[in-house]
N, C-alpha and C positions, 0 to 999 in steps of 0.2 A: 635288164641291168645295163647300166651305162659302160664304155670301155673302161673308165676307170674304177668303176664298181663301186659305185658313192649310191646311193640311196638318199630320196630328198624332200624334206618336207616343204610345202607349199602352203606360204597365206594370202591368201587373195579381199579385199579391203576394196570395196565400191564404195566411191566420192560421188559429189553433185556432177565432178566435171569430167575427170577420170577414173579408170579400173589401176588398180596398183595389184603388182604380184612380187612375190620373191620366192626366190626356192633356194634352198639354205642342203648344199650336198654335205654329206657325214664326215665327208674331206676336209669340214668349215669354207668352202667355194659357197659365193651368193650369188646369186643371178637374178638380177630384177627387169622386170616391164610395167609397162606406162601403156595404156591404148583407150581412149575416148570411152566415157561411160554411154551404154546404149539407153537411155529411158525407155524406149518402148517396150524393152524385153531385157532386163541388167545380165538374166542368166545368159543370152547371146553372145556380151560382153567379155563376161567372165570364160565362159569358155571357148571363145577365140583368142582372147588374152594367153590363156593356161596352153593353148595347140600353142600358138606364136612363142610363147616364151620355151616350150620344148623344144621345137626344131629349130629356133634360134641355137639352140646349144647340143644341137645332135642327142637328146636328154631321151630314153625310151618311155614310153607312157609308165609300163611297169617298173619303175624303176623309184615313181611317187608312192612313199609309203603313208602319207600325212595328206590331209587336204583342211585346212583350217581358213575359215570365211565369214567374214561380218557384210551382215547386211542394212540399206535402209531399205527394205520392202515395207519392214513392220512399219515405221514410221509414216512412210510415204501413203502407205494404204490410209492410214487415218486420217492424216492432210488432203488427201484427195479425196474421201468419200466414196473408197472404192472398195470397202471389208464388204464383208458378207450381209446379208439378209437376216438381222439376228431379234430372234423375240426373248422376253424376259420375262422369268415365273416369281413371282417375290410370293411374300405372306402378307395377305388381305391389310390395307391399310398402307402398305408403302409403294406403291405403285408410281409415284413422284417421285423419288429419293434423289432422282437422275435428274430432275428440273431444279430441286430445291436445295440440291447441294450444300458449300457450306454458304456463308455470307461472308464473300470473300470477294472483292473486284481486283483487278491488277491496276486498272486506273481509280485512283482517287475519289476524284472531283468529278466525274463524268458519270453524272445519276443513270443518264439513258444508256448506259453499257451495256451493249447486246452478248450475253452470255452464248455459248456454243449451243450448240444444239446439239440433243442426247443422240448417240449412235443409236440407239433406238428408237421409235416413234412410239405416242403414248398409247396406238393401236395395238401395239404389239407389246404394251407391256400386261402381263395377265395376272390377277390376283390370285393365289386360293386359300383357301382356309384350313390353318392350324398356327398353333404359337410354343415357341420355344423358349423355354427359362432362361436367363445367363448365367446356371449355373449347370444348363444342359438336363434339366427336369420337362416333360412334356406337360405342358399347360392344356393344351390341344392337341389332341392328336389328327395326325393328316385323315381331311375329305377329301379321298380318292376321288367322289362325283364333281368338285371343287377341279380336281386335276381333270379329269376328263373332259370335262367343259370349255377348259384352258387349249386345252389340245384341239380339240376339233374347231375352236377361233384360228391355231395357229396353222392346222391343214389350210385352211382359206389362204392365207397368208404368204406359203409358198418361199418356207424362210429356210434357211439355209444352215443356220446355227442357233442353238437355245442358250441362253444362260439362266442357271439359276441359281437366286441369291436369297433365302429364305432368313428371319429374324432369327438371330444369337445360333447360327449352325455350326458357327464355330465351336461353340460347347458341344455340340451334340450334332453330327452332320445324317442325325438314320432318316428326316425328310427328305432333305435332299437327293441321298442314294437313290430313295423309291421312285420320285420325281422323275430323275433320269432314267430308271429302269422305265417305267411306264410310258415316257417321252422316245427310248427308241425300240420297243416294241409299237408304239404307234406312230412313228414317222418312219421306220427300217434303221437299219445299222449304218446309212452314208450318213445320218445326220449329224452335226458336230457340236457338241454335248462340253458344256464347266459348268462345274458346281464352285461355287465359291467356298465350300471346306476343303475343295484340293487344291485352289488354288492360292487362297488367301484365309486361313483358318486364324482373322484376328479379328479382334473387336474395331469398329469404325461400320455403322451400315452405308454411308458413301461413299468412301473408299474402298472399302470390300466390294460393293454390288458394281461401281465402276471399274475398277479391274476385271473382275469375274467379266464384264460386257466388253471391255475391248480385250480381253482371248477368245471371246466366241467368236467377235467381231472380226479379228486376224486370221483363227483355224482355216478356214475354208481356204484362203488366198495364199497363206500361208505353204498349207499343206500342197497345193497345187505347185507354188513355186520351187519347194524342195523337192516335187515328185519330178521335177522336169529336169530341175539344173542335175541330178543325180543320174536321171536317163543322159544326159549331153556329157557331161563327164565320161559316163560310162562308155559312149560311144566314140570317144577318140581316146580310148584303151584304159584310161584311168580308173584302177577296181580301191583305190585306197577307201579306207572310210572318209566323208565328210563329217567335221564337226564343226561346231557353230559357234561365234562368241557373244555371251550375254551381255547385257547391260551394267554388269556389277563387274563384267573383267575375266568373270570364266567362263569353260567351254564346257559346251556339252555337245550329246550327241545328234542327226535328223529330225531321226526318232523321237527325243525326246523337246526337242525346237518345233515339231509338229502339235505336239500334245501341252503344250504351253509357250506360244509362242508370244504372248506379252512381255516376257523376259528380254526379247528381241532387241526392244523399241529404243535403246540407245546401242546399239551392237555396235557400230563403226568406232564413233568415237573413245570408246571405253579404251581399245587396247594401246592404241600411241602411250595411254598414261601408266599401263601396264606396262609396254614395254622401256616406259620412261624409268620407274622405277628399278626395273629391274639394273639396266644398265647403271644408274647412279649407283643402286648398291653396289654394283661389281667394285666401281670408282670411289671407292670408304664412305659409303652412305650420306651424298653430299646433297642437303636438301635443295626443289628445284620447284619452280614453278614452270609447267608444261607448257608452251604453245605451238597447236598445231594449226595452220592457216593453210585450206586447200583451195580449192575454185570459188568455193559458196560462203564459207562460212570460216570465221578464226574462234579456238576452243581451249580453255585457260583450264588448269586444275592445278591441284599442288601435290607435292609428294614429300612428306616429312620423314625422314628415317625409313626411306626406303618403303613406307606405308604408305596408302591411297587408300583416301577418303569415299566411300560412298555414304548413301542418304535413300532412304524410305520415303521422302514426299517430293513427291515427281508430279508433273502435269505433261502431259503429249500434246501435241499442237499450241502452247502456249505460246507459239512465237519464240524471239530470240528472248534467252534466258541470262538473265544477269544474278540469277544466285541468291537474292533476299528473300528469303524463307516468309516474309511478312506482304510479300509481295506476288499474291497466286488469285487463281479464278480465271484463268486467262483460257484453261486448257480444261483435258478431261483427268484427273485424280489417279493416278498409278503407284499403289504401293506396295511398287517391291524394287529391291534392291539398285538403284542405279551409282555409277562413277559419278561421286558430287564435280561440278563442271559448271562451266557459266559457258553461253557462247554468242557469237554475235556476229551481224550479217554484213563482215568485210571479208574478201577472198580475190582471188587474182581475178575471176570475172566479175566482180563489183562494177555495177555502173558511177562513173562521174558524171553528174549533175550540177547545176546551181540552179538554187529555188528562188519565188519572186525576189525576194529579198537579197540577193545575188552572195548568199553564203555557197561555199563549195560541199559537197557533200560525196563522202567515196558508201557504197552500198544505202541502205540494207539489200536492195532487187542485183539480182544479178545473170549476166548475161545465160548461166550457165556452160552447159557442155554443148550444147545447140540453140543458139547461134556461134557465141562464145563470144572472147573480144572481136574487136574490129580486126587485128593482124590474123586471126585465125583462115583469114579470108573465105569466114564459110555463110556469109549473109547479114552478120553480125554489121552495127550502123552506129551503133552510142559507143563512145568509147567508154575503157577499164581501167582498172589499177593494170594490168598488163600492161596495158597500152601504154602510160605512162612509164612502166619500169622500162619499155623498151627503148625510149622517147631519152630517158638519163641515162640509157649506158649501160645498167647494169645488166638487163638480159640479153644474151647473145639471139637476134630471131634465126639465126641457121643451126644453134646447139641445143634448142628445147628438145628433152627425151631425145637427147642423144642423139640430136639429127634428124627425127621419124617427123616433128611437124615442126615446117618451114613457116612464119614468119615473115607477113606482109610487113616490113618496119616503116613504109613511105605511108601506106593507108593510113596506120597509126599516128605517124604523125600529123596528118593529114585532116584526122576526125577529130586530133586532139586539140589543132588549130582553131579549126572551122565551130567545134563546137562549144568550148570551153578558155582558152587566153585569146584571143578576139573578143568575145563577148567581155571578159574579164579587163579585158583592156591591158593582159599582160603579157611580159615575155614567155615561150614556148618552154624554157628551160625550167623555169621560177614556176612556171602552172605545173609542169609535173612535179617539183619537189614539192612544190605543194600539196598536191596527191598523195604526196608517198609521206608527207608528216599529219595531212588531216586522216588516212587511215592509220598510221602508228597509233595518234592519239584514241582515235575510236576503239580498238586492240587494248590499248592502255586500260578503259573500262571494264573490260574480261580481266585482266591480269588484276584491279583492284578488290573485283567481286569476289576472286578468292583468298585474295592478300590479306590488304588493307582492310574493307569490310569485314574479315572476323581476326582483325588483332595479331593481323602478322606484317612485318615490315619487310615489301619485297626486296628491300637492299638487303636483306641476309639470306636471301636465296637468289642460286642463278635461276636464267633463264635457258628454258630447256627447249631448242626452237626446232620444230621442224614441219612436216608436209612441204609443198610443193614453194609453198612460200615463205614459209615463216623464216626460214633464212636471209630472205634478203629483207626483211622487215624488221628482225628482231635488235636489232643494235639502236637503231631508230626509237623503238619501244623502252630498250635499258635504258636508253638517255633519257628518257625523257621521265622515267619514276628512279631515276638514279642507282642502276643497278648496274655492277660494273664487269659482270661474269655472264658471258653467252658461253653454252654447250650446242652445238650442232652433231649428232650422233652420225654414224656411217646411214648411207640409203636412206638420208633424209627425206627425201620425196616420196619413198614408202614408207617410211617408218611404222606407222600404223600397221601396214602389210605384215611387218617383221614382230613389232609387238602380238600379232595372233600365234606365231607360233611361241611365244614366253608364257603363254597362260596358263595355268593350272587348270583340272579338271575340277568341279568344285557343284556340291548340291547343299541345299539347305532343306531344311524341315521346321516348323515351327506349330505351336499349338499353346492356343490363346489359354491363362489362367491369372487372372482376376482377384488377388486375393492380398490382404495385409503382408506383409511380412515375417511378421511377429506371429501368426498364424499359421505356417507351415513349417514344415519339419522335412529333416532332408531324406529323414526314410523315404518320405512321399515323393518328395525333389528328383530322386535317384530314382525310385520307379516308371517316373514319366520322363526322364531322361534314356532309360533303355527300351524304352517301347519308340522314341526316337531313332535315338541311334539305328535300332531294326530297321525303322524306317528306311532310313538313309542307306543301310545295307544292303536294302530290297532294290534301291533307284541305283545304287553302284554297280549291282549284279546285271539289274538291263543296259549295262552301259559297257559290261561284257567284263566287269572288274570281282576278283573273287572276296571273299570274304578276308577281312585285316588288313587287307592292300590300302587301304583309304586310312588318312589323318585325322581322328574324328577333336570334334573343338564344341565345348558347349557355351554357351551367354543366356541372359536372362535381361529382357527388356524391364526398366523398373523407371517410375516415377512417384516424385510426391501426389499425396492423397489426393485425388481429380483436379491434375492436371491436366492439359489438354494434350501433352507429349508427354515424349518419353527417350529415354536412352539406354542404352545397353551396353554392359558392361561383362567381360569375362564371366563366368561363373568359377564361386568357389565356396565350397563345403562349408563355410564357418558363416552363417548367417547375420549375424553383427559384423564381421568384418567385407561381407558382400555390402551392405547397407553401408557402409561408410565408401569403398569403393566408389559405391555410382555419389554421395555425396562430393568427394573427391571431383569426382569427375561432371558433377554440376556445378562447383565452383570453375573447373576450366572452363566448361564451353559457354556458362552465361555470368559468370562474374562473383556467382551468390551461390548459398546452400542454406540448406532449412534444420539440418539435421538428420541424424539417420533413423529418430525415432516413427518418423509418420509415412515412413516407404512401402509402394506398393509395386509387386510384378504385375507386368499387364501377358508377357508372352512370355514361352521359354522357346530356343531356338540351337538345334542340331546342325553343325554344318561338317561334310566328308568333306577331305580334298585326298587327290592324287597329283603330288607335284609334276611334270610332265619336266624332260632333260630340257635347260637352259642352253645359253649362250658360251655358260661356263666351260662346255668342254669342246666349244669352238674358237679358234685361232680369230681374232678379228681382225689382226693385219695384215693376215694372210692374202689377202686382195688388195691391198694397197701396196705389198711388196713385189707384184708383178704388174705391167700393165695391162688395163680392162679392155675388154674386143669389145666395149662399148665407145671404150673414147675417142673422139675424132679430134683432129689437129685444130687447136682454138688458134686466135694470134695469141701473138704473147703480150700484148697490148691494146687496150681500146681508150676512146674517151667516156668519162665517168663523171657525171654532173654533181658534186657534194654539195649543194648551198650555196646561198651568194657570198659566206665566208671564206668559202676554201676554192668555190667555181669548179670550174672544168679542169680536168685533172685527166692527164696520160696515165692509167691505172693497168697493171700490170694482170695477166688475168693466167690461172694455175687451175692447174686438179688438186686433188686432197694429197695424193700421190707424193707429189713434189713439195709441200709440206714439210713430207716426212726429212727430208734435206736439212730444215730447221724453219726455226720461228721468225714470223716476217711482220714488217709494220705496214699498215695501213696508207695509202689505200692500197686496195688490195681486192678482186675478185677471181673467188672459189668456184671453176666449173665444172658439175657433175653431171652425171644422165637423167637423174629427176630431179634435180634443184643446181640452185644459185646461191650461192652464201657473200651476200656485201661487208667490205670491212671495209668501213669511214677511216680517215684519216684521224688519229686518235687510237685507233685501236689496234691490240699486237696479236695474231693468231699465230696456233700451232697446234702441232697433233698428239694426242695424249697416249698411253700406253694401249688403250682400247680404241684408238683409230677414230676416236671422238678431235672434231677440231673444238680446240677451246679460246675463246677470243677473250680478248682481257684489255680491260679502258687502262690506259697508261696516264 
């Protein structure tokens, strides 16, 4: 325990470019760090980060009672071709399902689209023989000599993970079980085992058999990577539990991140928009559209009514994602639950280029966290969007994180010369703002794909800016789609970091059912509804939660008669008036409805939550009423390049702190220990009741 006897939860948030942490004591005290993201080994990162950020603040190891942590492992592992050794047992006849996917290209017009290639090789994928009803009737019953056969190709093989994905097991999963029981009786107990009825018990056999193969495909890397960062933890004294944030925005446990770790595969980004929402709601539930912009990449979602959108049809590795649903094939099929999000490859290490054609171009490649930009002074030769903010003024190169990385600003200039307004034939000034409005624009893309593209006008929601960058970019971006309300939240450079600790603990259950509407009854409804719930009981109890402590919520996936989708909608006891419901709510999301007579459920769906204590019953300006033994003496002044309208400009330069004093016109720069908030001339900033700067076009 610390001398002043605070107890402290910790979220720690791995970027392309950096480690972000915060540790949030019971006293409402936040403490954040910033320290270079380690590729070779993130867990190294993290726990040099987590030692640094405690004896920075005399903080006792025991005194962390929380450890909450998003990763890109899962991700990265699929992009780099570095999961596991995994074979695939299907039912006689779909041995391809993983080649022939759907018919679906991301590009158009480019016949010769080289589709992915399957995490598993067609060597290793194994037939056997038996067939499953879809209504869970055995048509065939398992040839065990079919499975044995299977196995002794995949002893050769030397694989590391099985998945198996058997026809319609969803109805009925008793193949599968045996599959796996005979699969680790003859490979031993290390081997790493999904059936696609635990993991995805829904109709789709390419999307079910695809997911089921990228958790086989993760376990092993997976499991290795939580068995290590929990031993490194453990050894510089930290016994708190680690939990994990998913792709949909909740947290669970190691444990259970071990034994389904496809869940994973968007972890980072989820929570900024969680903890987006959270905060707006504190603020009278003011709708927002999120941007968080770090090293790599900038990440757009919205938040309506204090609610966040997720989505079932995901792709992993599809590249940068701009959100049109009509626009896939790109990646491998993962459905489950992710933060609907578009994202796109502008961030402060974005390289600037010009292509033959001598347009300027800010990303998609990016320097990342090594080499970095060119001021980073770590080997780095192409210049960045860094480079360029440094180049106008806005980033201080001696106040990045607080001081910790110094800031070549002559190199920068220097690359930005030689390789970019020379060539351009332009002024040094005018090429960086240039940079800094052809990334806005790019940004603007993401911010539409969740807007605009589905029927929202983003001038009635702010903009809700943060990571490392998104503050000095985001006023840039309102201009230019006309939005006239920026929100910069506190510890914007972590934000994300701070959104893990806002998550709820949160499990789902679901079990595919097929069937008219008009055809079932809720005796039945309610029966399969509490052999759920159990469920969901049983995953709350290994999570060390007792029985009733969980918020249980039921939905029911339903679509018209063979349609290709579907949507879900609350559930509610009165069967004509659930049918008008998801009608209802087929006129919002596509324009049209059919009626409630021809509806069909495809899934039902159990979800526990345990709300985990907010923000709410921490002081948020309680850090900005004292000052931070992070801030170091800025001048009170620098020059600040606005445009060739406004030029060079003696721009007066603050903490959030001083703010609090009152509200100030533009221009104007905001300097913190992980970000920089630019306010153009035009614009009037101040600090709102929750320590939120709020900037507003005048």
């Amino acid at each position: 325990m610390t001398s002043s006897g605070s107890n402290y939860r910790v979220g720690i948030d791995i970027g392309g470019t950096f480690t972000d942490l915060i540790l949030v004591g019971s006293d409402g005290a936040m403490h954040t760090k910033k320290v270079l993201s380690t590729p070779d080994d993130y867990g190294r990162g993290v726990v040099a980060g987590l030692k640094a950020a405690l004896d920075d603040r005399g903080i006792d190891a025991g005194a962390v009672e929380r450890l909450v942590h998003a990763t890109t492992v899962a991700t990265n592992t699929i992009l780099e071709g570095k999961g596991a050794s995994t074979a695939l047992i299907t039912t006689r006849g779909f041995r391809d399902v993983l080649d022939m996917r759907r018919l679906r290209i991301p590009e158009m017009y480019t016949l010769n689209y080289p589709k992915p290639e399957p995490l598993v090789p067609r060597r290793r994928r194994l037939e056997v023989d038996e067939r499953m009803g879809p209504r869970g009737a055995i048509w065939i019953a398992l040839d065990e000599a079919s499975v044995l056969t299977a196995l002794e190709r995949i002893k050769h093989e030397n694989v590391e993970a099985v998945a198996i994905s058997l026809l319609h097991s969803y109805a009925n999963p008793i193949h599968e079980q045996r599959i796996a029981t005979m699969v680790r009786d003859a490979l031993g107990s290390g081997i790493y085992i999904t059936c696609s009825s635990d993991i995805l018990p829904e109709l789709r056999e390419y999307e079910r058999t695809s997911t089921t193969v990228i958790n086989a495909y993760l376990g092993p890397a997976l499991r290795r990577y939580f068995e290590s960062l929990v031993t490194h933890v453990q050894s510089i004294g930290v016994t708190a539990p680690l939990q994990v944030m998913k792709s949909d925005g909740a947290i669970m446990t190691v444990a259970a991140a071990i034994d389904k770790p496809a869940y994973l595969v968007e972890s980072g980004p989820a929570a900024g928009v969680i903890g987006a929402a959270r905060v707006t709601g504190l603020g009278g539930g003011v709708d927002s559209i999120t941007l968080d912009m770090g090293g790599t990449t900038a990440k757009a979602s919205i938040v309506e009514n204090g609610n966040v959108t997720t989505t079932g049809d995901y792709e992993v590795g599809a590249g940068i994602n701009l959100s049109s649903k009509l626009i896939t094939g790109g990646g491998y099929a993962l459905k489950l639950p992710v933060v609907d999000l578009s994202e796109i490859g502008a961030g402060g290490g974005s390289l600037v280029t010009i292509d033959k054609g001598g347009l300027l171009h800010v990303g998609p490649e990016s320097a990342g966290a090594m080499p970095g930009p060119v001021a980073y002074d770590q080997g780095g030769t192409a210049p960045t969007f860094t480079d360029a903010m440094i180049v106008l003024g806005y980033l201080n190169p001696d106040y990045l994180v607080g001081g910790g990385l110094k800031l070549n600003a002559e190199r920068a200039r220097q690359a930005l010369t030689d390789q970019v307004a020379e060539p351009l034939d332009k002024d040094l000034l005018d090429t960086a703002y240039g940079i800094y409005q052809v990334a806005g624009g790019t940004m603007v893309r993401a911010v539409k794909a969740v807007s605009t593209y589905r029927g929202r006008d983003p001038r009635d929601f702010a903009l809700f800016a943060f990571g490392g960058n998104g503050p000095v970019v985001a006023t840039e971006i309102a201009a230019q789609l006309e939005m006239t309300q920026v929100v910069v939240p506190l510890n914007p450079g972590v934000f994300s970091a701070f959104g893990l600790l806002l998550s709820n603990i949160e499990h789902e259950v679901t079990r595919a059912l097929l069937r008219r509407l008009n055809d079932l009854n809720i005796d039945e409804l309610n029966a399969i509804y509490a052999e759920l719930e159990d469920s969901v009981e049983r995953v709350m109890a290994g999570e060390g939660y007792g029985a009733g402590e969980a918020t249980i919520s039921r939905s029911i996936d339903l679509r018209y008669t063979e349609q290709a989708h579907e949507l879900s909608v609350p559930f509610e006891a009165d069967l004509a008036k659930l049918a008008q419901s998801f009608s209802d709510e087929h006129q919002r999301t596509y324009g049209h409805e059919a009626g409630a007579e021809s509806v069909e459920s495809v899934a039902l769906r159990v979800t526990g939550q345990i709300p985990v204590e907010g923000i709410e019953s921490y002081e948020m300006l309680a850090g900005l009423t004292r000052k931070n033994d992070d801030e170091v003496a800025a001048p009170a002044a620098r020059l600040a390049y606005f445009g060739p309208a406004a030029g060079q400009l003696e721009t007066p330069v603050v903490t959030r702190r001083q703010l609090l004093e009152g509200a100030r016109l533009g221009p104007l720069i905001i300097e913190e220990y992980d970000a920089t908030c630019v306010v153009p001339p035009g614009w009037r900033a101040r600090v709102d009741e929750r320590g939120n700067i709020e900037l507003q076009f005048e």
